[in-house]
N, C-alpha and C positions, 0 to 999 in steps of 0.2 A: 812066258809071263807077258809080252809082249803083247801077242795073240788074245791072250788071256783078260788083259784089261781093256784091251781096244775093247771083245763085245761086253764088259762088263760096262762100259761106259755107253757102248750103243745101245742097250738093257736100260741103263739109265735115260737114257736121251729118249727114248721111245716112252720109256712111263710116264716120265715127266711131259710131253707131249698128250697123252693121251689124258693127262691131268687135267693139263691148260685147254683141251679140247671139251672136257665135260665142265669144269668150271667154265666156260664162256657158252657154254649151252643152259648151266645152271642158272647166269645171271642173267642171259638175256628172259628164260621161265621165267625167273622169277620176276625181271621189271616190267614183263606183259600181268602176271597176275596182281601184281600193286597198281600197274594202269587198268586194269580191269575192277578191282577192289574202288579205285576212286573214281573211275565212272559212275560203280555202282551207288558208291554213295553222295555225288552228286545228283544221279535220278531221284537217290530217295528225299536225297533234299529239296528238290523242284517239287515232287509230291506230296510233301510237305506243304512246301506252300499253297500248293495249289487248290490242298486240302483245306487250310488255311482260308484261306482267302474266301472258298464256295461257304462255308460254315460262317464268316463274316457276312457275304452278300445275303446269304438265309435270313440269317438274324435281323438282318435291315429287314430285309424284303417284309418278313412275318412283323415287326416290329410297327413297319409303316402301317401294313392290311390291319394289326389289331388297331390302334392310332384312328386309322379312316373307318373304320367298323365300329369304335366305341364314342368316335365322334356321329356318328350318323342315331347310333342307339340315342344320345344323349336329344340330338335334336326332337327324333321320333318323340320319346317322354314327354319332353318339353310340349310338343305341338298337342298331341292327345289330352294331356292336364288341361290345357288353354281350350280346346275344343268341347271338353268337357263343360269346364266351367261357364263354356259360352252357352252350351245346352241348358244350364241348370240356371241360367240370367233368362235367356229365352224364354224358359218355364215360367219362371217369375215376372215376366214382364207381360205372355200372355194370364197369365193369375190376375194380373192388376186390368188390366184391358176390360177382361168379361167380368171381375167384378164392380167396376166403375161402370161397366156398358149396363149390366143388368139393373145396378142402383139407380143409374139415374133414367133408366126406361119411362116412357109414358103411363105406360100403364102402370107402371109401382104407385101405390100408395102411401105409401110409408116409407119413405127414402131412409130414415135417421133406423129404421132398422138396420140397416147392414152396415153402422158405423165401425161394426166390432169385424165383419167382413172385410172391409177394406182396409182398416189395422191392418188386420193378420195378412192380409197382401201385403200391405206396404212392409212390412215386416221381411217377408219374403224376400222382397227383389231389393231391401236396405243388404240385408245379407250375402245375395247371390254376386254383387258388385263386387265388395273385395276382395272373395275370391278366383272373380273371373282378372281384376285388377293385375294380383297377385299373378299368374299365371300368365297373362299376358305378357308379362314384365320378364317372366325367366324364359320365353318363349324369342323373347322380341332380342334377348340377348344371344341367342345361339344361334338363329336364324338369320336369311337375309331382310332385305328391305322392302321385297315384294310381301313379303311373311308379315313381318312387321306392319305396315301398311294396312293390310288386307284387317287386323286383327284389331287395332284402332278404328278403322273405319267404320266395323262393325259395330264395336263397343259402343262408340261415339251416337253411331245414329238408334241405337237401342235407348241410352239414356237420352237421347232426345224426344224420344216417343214418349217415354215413361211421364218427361218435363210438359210434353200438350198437354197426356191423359190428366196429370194432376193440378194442371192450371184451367181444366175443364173441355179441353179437347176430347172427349172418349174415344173418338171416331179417328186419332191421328193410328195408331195402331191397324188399323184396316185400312185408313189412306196411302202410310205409307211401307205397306206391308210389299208392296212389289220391290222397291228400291229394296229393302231389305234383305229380299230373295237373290235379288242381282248382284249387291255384295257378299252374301253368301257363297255366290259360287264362284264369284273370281276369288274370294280367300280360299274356298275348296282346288282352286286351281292352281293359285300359291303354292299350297301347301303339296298339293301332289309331285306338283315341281321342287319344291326345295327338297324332297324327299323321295324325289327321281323313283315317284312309283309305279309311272308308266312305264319307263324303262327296264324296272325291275321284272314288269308283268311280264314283257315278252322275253327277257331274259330265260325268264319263268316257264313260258309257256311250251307244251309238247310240239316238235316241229309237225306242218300239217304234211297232210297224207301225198305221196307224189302221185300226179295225174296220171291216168292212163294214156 
């Protein structure tokens, strides 16, 4: 019996051994795959954010470019309407010039014939005013001050011409027809600038050919 329980108990002592050997194999398995589990889901959470975050900077980024793109459209409009109208003042302001020039020529005989001519100019360029007015005004507001400037000074010295020819000046419109041209093209310079279309151009343009 003796014999008998000893290896019954060393039977025991050995399973039980081999027990606490695979359970301490089990738990240490097991707390490398729970630190491997929460690694993992800490990575996914960083890329999360990080997903996060790039999808925020987009949204700026595309938000601002529309922003400065619909701001630049807006100006464009603005400047073409005013440039327009300034064509269609021009129009009517040479209208008034050559029909004041021709009525009151030497050689007319009959001046009071073309009283209904010069109406219908004056007609003309009474009309072409408010709308070039108008237009200058939504121009001058979305624009800078060189813009501004350039679009006034024009205005100004057109109906100043208009005010010789009808106080009997006819000859102010070809006097000071240079001045006119010279503000012309600093407004046209203005405006290329405020509308960075130089810039645009060679943006634009195909790179040239590399030299030999």
């Amino acid at each position: 019996m003796t014999i008998v329980m000893a290896f019954i108990l060393w039977a025991i002592g050995v399973l039980i051994g081999l027990f606490l050997g695979y359970l301490t194999a089990y738990s240490r398995k097991k707390g490398e795959n729970l630190a491997t589990h929460e690694d993992i889901g800490k990575l996914v959470d960083q890329v999360r954010a990080v997903t996060t975050a790039t999808k925020e900077i987009e949204e700026k980024i595309s938000n601002e470019m529309w922003d400065r793109q619909r701001r630049w459209e807006l100006k464009r409009d603005a400047v073409f309407e005013a440039v327009k109208q300034l064509c269609v003042m021009d129009d009517a302001l040479m209208t008034v010039h050559t029909t004041f020039t021709v009525a009151s020529a030497p050689t007319e005989t009959d001046p009071s014939r073309w009283t209904e001519y010069k109406s219908a100019a004056l007609d003309k360029w009474s009309l072409a005013m408010p709308g070039f007015d108008a237009a200058k005004l939504l121009a001058s507001l979305v624009c800078g001050k060189e813009v501004q400037d350039g679009f006034y000074r024009v205005g100004l010295l057109m109906k100043d011409i208009a005010d010789k020819m009808l106080k009997g000046n006819v000859q102010a419109y070809k006097e000071l027809s240079p001045t006119l041209a010279e503000e012309m093209n600093r407004l046209n310079g203005a405006i290329r600038k405020e509308l960075r279309l130089d810039e645009l151009s060679v943006k634009s343009a195909p790179p040239s050919p590399a030299h030999a």
